[in-house]
C-alpha positions as CSV (number, residue, x, y, z in Angstrom):
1,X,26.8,32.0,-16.7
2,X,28.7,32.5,-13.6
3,X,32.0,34.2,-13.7
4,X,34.0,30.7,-13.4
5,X,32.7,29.7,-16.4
6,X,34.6,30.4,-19.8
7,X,32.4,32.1,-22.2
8,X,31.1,29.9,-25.3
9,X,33.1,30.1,-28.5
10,X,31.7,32.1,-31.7
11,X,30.6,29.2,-34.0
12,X,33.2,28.6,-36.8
13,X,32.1,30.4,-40.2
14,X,33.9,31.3,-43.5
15,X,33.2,34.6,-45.7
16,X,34.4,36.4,-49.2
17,X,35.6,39.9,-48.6
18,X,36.2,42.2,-51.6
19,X,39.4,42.7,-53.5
20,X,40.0,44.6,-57.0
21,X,40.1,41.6,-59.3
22,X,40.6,38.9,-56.9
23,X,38.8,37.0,-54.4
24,X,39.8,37.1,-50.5
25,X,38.5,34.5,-48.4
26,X,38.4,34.3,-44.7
27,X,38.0,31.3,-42.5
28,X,37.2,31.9,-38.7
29,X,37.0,29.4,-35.8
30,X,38.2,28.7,-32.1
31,X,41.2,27.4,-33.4
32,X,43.4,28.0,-36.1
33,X,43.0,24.1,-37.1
34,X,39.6,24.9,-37.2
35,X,39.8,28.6,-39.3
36,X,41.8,26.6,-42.0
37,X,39.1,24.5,-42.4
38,X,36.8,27.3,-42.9
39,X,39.0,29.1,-45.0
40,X,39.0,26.1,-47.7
41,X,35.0,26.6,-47.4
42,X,35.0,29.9,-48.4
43,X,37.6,28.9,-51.3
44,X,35.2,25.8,-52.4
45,X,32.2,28.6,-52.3
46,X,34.2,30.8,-55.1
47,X,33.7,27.7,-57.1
48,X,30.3,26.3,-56.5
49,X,27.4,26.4,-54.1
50,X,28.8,23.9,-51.2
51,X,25.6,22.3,-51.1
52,X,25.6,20.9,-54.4
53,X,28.8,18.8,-53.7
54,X,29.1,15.8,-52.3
55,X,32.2,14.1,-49.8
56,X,32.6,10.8,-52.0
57,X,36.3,10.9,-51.8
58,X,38.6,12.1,-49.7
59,X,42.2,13.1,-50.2
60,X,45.0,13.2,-47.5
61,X,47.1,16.6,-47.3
62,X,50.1,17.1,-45.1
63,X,52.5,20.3,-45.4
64,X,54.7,21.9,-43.3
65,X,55.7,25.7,-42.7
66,X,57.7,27.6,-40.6
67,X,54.1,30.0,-39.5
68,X,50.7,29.7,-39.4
69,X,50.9,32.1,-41.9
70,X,52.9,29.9,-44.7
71,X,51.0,26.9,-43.6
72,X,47.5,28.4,-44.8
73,X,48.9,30.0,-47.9
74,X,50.6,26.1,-48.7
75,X,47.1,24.5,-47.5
76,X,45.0,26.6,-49.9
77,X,47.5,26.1,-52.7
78,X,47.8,22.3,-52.2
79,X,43.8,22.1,-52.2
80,X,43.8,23.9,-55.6
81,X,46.6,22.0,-57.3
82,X,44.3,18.7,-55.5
83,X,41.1,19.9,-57.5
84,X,43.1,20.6,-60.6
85,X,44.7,17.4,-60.9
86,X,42.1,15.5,-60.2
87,X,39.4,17.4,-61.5
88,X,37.5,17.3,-58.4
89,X,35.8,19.4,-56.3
90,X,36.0,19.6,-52.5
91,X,33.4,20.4,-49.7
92,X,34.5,19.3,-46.8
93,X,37.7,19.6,-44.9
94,X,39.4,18.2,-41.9
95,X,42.6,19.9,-40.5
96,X,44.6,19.2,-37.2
97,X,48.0,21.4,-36.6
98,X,50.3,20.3,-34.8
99,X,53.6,22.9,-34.6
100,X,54.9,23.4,-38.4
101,X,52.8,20.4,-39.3
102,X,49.6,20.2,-41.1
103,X,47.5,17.0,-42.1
104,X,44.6,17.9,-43.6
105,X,41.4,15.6,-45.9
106,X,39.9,17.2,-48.4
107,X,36.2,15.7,-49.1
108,X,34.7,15.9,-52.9
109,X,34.1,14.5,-55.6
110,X,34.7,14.9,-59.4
111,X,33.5,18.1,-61.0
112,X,30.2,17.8,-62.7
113,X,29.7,21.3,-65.0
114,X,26.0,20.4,-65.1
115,X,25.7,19.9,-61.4
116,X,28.3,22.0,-59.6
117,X,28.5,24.8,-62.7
118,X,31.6,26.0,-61.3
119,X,31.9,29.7,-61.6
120,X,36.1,30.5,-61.4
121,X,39.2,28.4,-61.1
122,X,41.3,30.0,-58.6
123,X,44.9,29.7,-59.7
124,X,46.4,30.5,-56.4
125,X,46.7,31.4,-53.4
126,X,48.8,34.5,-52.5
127,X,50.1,36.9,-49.7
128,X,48.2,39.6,-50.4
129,X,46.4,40.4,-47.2
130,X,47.1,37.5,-45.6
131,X,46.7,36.7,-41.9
132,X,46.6,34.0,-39.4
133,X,45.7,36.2,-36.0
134,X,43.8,35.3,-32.8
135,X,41.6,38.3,-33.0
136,X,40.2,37.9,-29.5
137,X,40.7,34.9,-27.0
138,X,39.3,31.5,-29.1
139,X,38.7,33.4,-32.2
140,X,40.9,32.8,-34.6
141,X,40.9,34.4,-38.8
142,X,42.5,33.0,-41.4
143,X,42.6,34.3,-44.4
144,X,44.3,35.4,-48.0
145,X,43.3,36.6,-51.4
146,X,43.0,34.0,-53.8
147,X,44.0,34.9,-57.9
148,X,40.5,33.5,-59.9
């Protein structure tokens, strides 16, 4: 690499991180479009193993807040009031920001307790440690604890 050349990007990945009798998850990527997504990964995962769901159907999100920070906590809770009223579960996720506006898709498909054998319903998400930060140029964290 020579020194004109921007460094590569940290791949976009999602974790859990530990919280008394809640769940936090974190979503990371080069963009906070792309950390959101990540972040409803790692909420799908407190539900079921992702690879045991399937992107039949999608459903259209759009919110708006006045910070990133709002905007994640409203994207979260609109994917869980989605899987509730629908009784499906979602694995996928597209998300472009633009400003105060979010449109995401949600990708799923209708909960199967023999197949999925969903392990929580998270009620909600909260402010409790929550955080939309660029941690380091192109790196951005999402994340929140969610009430299972």
């Amino acid at each position: 690499m020579t020194p004109s050349e921007p460094a590569a990007a940290p791949p976009a990945r999602w974790e859990h991180f530990e919280h008394r009798a809640d769940m936090g998850v974190r979503g990371f990527g080069p963009t906070p479009a792309r950390a959101f997504e990540q972040a409803a990964l790692a909420l799908a995962a407190t539900i079921a193993d992702l690879a045991t769901i399937e992107p039949r159907d999608a459903v259209d999100i759009v919110r708006q807040a006045p910070s990133l920070d709002l905007l994640l906590v409203d994207w979260l809770n609109a994917l869980i009031y989605e899987m509730a009223e629908r009784r499906m579960i979602f694995g996928a996720f597209e998300v472009e920001i633009d400003g105060e506006r979010l449109r995401g898709r949600a990708l799923g498909e209708p909960v199967s307790r023999a197949r999925h054998a969903p392990a929580v319903e998270p009620k909600g998400a909260t402010f409790t440690e929550l955080a939309v930060v660029e941690d380091r140029p192109g790196q951005w964290r999402a994340q929140c604890i969610v009430d299972v």
